[in-house]
C-alpha positions as CSV (number, residue, x, y, z in Angstrom):
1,X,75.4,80.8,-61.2
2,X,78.1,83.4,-62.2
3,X,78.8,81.8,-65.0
4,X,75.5,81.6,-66.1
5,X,75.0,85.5,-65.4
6,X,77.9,86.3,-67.5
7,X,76.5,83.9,-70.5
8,X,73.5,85.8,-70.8
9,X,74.9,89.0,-70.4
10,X,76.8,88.4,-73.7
11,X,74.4,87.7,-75.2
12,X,72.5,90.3,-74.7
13,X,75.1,92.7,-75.8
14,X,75.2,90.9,-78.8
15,X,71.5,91.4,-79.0
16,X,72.3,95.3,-78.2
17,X,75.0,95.4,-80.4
18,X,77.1,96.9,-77.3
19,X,80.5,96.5,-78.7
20,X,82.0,97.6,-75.6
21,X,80.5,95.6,-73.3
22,X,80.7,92.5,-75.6
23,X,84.6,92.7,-75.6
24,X,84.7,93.1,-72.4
25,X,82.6,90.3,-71.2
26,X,84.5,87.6,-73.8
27,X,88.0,88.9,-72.3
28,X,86.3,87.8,-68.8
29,X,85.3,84.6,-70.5
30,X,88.9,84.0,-72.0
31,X,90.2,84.7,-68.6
32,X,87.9,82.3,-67.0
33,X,88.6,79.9,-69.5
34,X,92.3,79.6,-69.4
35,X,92.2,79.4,-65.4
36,X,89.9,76.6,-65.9
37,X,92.7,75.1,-68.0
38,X,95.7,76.2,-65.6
39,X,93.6,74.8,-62.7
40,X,93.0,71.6,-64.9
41,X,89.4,71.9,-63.7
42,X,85.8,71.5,-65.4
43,X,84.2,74.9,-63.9
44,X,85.7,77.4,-61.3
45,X,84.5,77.7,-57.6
46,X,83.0,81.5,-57.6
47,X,86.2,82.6,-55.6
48,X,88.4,81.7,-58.1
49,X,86.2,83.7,-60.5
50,X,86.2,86.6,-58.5
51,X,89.5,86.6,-57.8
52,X,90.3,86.2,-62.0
53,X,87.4,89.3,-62.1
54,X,89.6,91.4,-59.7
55,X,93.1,90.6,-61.8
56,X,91.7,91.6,-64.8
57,X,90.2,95.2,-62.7
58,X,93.8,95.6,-61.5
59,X,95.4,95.4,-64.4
60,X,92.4,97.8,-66.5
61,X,93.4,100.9,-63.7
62,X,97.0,99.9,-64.6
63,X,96.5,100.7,-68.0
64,X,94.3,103.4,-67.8
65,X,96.7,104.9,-65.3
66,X,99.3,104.7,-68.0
67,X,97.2,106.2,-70.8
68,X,96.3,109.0,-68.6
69,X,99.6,109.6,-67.9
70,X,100.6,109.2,-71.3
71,X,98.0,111.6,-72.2
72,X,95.5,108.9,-74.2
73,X,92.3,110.1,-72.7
74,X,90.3,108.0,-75.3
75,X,92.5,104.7,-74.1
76,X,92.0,105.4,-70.4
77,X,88.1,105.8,-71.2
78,X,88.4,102.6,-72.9
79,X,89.9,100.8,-70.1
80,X,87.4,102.3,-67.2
81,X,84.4,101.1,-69.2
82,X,85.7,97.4,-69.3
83,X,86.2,98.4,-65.8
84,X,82.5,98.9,-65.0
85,X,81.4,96.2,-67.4
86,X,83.5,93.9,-65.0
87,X,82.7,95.5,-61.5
88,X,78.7,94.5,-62.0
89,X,80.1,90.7,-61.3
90,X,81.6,91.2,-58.4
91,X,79.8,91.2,-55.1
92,X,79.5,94.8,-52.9
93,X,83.1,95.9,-52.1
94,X,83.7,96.3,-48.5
95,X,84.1,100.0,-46.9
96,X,87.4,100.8,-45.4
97,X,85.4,100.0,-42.3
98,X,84.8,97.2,-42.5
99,X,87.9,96.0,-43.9
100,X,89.5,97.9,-40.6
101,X,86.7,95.5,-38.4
102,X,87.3,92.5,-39.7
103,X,91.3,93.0,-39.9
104,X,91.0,93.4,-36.0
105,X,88.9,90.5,-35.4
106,X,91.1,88.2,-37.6
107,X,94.3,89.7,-35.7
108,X,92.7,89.4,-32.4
109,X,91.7,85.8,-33.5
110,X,95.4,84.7,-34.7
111,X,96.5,86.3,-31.5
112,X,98.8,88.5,-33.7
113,X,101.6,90.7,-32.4
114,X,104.4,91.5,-34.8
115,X,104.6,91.4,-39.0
116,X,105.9,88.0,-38.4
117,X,102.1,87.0,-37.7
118,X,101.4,88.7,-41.0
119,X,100.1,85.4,-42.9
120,X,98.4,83.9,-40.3
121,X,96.1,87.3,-40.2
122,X,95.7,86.9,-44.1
123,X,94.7,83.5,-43.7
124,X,91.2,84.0,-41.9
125,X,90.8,87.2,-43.6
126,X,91.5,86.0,-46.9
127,X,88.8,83.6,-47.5
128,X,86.3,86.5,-45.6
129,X,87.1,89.4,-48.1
130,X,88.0,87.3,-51.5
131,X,86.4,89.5,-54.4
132,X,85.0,92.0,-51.5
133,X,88.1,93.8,-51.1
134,X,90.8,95.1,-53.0
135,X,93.2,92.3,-51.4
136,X,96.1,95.5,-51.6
137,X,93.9,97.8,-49.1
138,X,93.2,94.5,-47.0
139,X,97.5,93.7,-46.8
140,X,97.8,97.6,-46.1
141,X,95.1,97.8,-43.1
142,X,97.1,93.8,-42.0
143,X,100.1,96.0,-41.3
144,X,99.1,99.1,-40.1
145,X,97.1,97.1,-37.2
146,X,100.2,95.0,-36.4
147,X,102.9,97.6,-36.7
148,X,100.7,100.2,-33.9
């Protein structure tokens, strides 16, 4: 399991002595950790750890945003290889495509027709694109289709 995966990968940069990837890897685990706690739960379904995977992503182009901006090129760097280290968890990300394809098959399926029917559409695409897609493009293509 994912879990499982991300065990042995920390251990082998321990083994590799890949500092970077190590800290990267035991802020995942911390994360996962303390959303088992939240949750009150043993071990997280693989959506939930997705979805914890994709927060931490978000908040890594945050920050590297804000060093680059800042001008702390080594920072940003920082930040984008966590980045990496955490994108090999998550599965294939969907192409704008197919975020557009299944946006209009969920809207056609909710028999959406104004923003009103805006949660109803993220409801069946939700569970579809959870750790897939950046959940911001997904709300972004929601509206465009219900606003033409």
């Amino acid at each position: 399991m994912l879990i499982q995966r991300i065990t042995d990968d920390m251990k082998a940069a321990m083994r590799a002595k890949d500092a970077a990837a190590l800290s990267a890897i035991r802020m995942l685990r911390a994360a996962i950790k303390d959303k088992e706690i939240e949750l009150k739960t043993a071990e997280l379904a693989q959506d939930d750890i997705f979805a914890v995977i994709s927060r931490l992503i978000k908040q890594r182009k945050d920050s590297a945003n804000q060093y680059t901006e800042a001008g702390r090129a080594e920072l940003a760097e920082k930040e984008l290889a966590e980045i990496a280290v955490l994108e090999v968890y998550l599965p294939e990300q969907m192409s704008d495509e197919d975020i557009a394809a299944l946006v209009t098959a969920a809207v056609a399926e909710a028999g959406a027709t104004s923003m009103k029917d805006m949660g109803a559409v993220m409801a069946i695409v939700r569970p579809k694109s959870q750790g897939a897609a950046d959940m911001g493009k997904v709300s972004a293509a929601i509206k465009s289709a219900l606003q033409s």
